[in-house]
N, C-alpha and C positions, 0 to 999 in steps of 0.2 A: 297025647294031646297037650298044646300048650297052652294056656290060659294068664294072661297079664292083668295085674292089679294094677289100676289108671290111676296114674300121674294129677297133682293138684293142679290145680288152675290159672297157673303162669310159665311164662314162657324158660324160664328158669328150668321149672320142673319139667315141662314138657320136652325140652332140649336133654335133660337127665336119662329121663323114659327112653327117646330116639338112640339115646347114645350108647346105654346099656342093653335094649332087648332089641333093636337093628341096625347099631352100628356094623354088626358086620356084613350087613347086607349095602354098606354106602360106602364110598371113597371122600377121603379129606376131613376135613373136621365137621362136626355134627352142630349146625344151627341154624334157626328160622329166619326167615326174610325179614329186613328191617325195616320195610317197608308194607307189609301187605300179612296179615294177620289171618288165620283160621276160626271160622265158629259163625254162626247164626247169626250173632248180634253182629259181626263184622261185617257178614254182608247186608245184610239189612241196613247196616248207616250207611253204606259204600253207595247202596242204589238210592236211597234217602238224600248221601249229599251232592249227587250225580246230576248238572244242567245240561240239558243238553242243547242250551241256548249256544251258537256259538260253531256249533260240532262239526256243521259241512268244511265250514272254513279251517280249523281249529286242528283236525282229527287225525292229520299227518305231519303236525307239528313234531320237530326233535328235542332241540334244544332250544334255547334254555327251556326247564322243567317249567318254568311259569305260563309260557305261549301253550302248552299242550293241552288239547279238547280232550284226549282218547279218556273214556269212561274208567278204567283198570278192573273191571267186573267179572273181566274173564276167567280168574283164578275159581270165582265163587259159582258161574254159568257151568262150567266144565266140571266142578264136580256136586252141579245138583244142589248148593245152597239157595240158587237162584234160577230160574226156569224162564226159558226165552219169554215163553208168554206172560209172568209177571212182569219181564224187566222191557215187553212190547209195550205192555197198558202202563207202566210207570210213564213211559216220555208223553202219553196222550198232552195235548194242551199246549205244549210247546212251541215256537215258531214250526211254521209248516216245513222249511225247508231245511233244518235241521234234525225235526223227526224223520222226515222220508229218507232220509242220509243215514241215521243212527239204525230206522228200520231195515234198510235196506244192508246191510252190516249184518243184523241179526241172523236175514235171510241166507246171507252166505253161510253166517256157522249151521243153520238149517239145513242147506245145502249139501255141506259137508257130511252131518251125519247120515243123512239119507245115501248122498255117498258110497259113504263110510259102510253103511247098511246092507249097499247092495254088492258090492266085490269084495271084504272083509279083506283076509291075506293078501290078495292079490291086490289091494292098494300099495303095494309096494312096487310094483312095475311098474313104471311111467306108462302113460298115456304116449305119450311118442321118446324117444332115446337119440342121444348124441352118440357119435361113431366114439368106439374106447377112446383115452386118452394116456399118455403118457406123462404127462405134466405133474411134477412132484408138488407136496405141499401137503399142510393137514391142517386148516387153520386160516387167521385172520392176521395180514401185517396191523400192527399191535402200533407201529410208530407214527400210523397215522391217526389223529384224533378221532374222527369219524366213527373208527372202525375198532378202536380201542375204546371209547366209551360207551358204545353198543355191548361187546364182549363184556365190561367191565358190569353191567347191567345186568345183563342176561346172567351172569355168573354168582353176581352179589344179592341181586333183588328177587332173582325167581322171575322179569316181566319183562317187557319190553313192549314199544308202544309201535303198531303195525310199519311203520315207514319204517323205522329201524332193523324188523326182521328182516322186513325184502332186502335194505342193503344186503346185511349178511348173507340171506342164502343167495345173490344176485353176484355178488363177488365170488364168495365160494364153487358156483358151478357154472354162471356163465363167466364172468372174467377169468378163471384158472381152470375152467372143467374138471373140478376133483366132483367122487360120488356125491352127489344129491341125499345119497341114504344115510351116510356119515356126518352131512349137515343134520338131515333130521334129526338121526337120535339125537345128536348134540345139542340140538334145541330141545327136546322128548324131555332128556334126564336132567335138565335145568328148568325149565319152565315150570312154574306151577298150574299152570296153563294147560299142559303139553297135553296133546290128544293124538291118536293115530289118525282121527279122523281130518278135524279144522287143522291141524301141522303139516301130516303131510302134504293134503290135498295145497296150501298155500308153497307148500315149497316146488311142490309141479307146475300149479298156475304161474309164481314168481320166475320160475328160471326158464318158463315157455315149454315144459313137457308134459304139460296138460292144455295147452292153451296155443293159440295164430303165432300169439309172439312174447319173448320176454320182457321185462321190467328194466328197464332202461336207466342202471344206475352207477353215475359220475357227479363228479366235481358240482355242477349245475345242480343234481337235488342235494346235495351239503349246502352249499351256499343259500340256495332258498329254503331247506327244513333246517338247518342247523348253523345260522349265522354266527360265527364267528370260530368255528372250528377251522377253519383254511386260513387266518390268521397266524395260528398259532402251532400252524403245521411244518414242520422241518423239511415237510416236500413242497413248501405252499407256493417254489418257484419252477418246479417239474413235478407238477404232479400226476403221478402212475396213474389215477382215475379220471383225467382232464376229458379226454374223451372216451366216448363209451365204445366198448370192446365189438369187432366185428361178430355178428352172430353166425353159429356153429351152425352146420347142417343138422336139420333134424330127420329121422325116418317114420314109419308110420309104425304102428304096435296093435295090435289085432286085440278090442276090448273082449277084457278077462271072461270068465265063466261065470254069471252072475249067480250069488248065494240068497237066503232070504234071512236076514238078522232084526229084522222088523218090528218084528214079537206079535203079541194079540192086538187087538181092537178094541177090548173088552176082559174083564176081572177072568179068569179059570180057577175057580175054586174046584179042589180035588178030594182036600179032608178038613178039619179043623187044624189052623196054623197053631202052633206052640212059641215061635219066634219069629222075631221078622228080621230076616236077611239084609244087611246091609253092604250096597257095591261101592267101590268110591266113585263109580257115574252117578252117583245119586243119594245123600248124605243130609238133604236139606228137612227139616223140618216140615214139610209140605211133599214130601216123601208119599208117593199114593198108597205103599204099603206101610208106613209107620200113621199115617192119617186113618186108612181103615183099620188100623186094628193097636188103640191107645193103650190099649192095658197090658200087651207082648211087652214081653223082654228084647233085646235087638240086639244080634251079634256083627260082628266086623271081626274079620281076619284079614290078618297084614301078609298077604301071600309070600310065604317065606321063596320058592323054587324059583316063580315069576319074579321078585323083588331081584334073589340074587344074580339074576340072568339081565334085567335093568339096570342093574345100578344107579339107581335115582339119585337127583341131589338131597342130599339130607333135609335141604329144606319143604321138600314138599310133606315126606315125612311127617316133618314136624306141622305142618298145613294140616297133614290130614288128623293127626295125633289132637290137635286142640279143636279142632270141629269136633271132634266124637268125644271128647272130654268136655264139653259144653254142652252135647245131647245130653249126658248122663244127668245132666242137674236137674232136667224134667221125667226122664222116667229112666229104666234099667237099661245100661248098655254092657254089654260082654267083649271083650277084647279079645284075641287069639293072635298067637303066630303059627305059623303052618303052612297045611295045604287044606285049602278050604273045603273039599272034597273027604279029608278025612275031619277035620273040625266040625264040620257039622254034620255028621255022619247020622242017620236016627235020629238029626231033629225033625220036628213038620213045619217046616218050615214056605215066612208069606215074603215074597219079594219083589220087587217092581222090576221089570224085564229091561235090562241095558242093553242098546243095537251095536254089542262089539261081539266078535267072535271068543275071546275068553269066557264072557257070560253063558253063551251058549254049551261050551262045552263042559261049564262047572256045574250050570242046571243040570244039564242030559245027564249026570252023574249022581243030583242031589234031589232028583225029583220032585221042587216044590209041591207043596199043598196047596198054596196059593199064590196066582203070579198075575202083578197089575200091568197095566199096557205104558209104557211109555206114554211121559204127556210130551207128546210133539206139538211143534207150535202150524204145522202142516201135516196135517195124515198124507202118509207113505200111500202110493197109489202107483198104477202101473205103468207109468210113463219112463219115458228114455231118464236116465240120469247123466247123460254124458256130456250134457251141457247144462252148466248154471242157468245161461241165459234162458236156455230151452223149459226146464224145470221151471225157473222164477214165473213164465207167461202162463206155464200149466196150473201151477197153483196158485195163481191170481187168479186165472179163471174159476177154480175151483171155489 
């Protein structure tokens, strides 16, 4: 068993920490986003200084950094420092039509997880598929602005602001038809963001293999999200994206074997907890098993097998190393590298159930004592998931 003694409280150290006990689990050099920080209090000001006045119009803004509405909350949502339904009631009050816009946003990552929830592995198959292609490439041309300051972002920052992904994955598999899956991870082990669930499922919807039809991106949304990039373009008198690329034929795909990743409705308490398990779905302070039970100790292991089969950017790493090094100033947190399966082998442990198929198979292994329900911001019900739209009516109704 391995056991790590936590790194002090600045990014210095924290970058020290990443470098020495899982640099060998990353490629490149080892440090944190300059831009978007780890820990409770980070996201707490993030949603604090967040207007969403502004947002319908605002929210697919590129360039320049100033015009842009998007919230950047994501990093903090995805891993549970912030919970849909705080960050729903945060915009209450706000212009009407820039809440329903921001809400409606929410719903999609809502969407997602339930998703996510219900085909597990098999969200890797497209919803529909393009006939193979033989078309080389692995990658973004880098010499066009657009598409170099996107890459440059997504690389340096850890984020990217929704209009920017769909370029990328849009270029990537409908204009070149390389795998869709090799885009994902690509975005997965940079993004701090990065979820199996809201990643994938946007890179299906974006390239039309989840959805009627693709994302329609040329020269026309640069110039309107990103004014002045096509200035300054070396193509900017032939340009390769002027018109938008003929779409590929799609086939139909017979939806998967559905799983149930769901979790409870309600607490299962089995024995008395001794610890409380911590996933990185779920790290916030409002945590339903570190809220019921304040006086536990709380363990996190940095999945050593899974980690080195990822290859995550160092940066998130370091995301998730300064959130759990910020828990520990209110009550005991325990560190590990490993396999979480053998790190917490004979603890009794209390933990709030995440809808990914990893949790599930590290539970069935660890047998919580106690295990809290997911706080969805929509309770999981038995309807179709195969269409957003279809879902979004059911659960309004509901």
């Amino acid at each position: 068993m391995t056991r790590l003694d936590l790194p002090a409280m600045t990014r210095p150290a924290v970058e020290a920490f990443v470098a020495e006990h899982l640099g060998h689990l990353v490629d490149g050099t080892v440090s944190g986003s300059p831009s978007i920080r780890g820990g409770q209090r980070s996201a707490d000001a993030a949603l604090a200084g967040f207007d969403v006045t502004g947002y319908a119009n605002q929210r697919n803004e590129v360039a320049p950094i100033n015009r842009r509405g998007a919230s950047r909350l994501s990093p903090y949502i995805r891993h549970g420092l912030l919970t849909l339904g705080q960050v729903w009631d945060a915009v209450a009050g706000g212009p009407e039509r820039d809440v329903q816009k921001f809400r409606d946003e929410l719903l999609w990552q809502e969407y997602a997880r339930h998703w996510y929830a219900r085909i597990g592995h098999a969200s890797a198959r497209p919803l529909r598929r393009r006939p193979a292609t033989t078309e080389p490439g692995d990658g973004w041309d880098r010499m066009l602005p657009c598409l170099n300051a996107a890459v440059t972002e997504l690389e340096h920052d850890g984020w990217l602001v929704n209009q920017a992904r769909m370029w990328l994955a849009s270029d990537w598999t409908v204009r070149h038809g390389q795998d869709w899956r090799r885009g994902e991870d690509r975005f997965f082990r940079h993004l701090l963001d990065g979820s199996r669930a809201a990643n994938r499922l946007g890179w299906q919807w974006t390239t039309g293999l989840g959805s009627s039809k693709s994302y329609g991106f040329s020269r026309y949304q640069v110039e309107r999200r990103a004014p002045g990039y096509c200035q300054q373009c070396p193509y900017r008198t032939a340009c390769p994206i002027e018109d938008w690329p003929d779409d590929r034929p799609l086939e139909s795909v017979e939806w998967p074997k559905e799983v149930d990743l769901t979790g409870p409705d309600r607490r299962i308490a089995n024995s008395e907890p001794d610890t409380v398990w911590l996933t990185a779905e779920s790290l916030g302070y409002s945590d339903p098993a570190l809220v019921a039970n304040p006086n536990l100790p709380a363990a996190f292991v940095f999945d050593e097998p899974l980690l080195a089969r990822l290859r995550l950017d160092a940066k998130r790493l370091v995301f998730l190393t300064e959130t759990l090094v910020e828990l520990a100033e209110v009550r005991p947190v325990e560190l590990h590298l490993g396999d979480p399966t053998v790190e917490l082998r004979g603890r009794s442990l209390a933990v709030t159930h995440a809808p990914v198929p990893g949790f599930q198979t590290r539970a069935s292994a660890l047998h919580p004592a106690e295990t809290h329900p997911w706080p969805w911001l929509r309770a999981p019900g038995p309807g179709s998931v195969k269409s957003f739209s279809a879902w979004r009516k059911r659960v309004d109704r509901s």
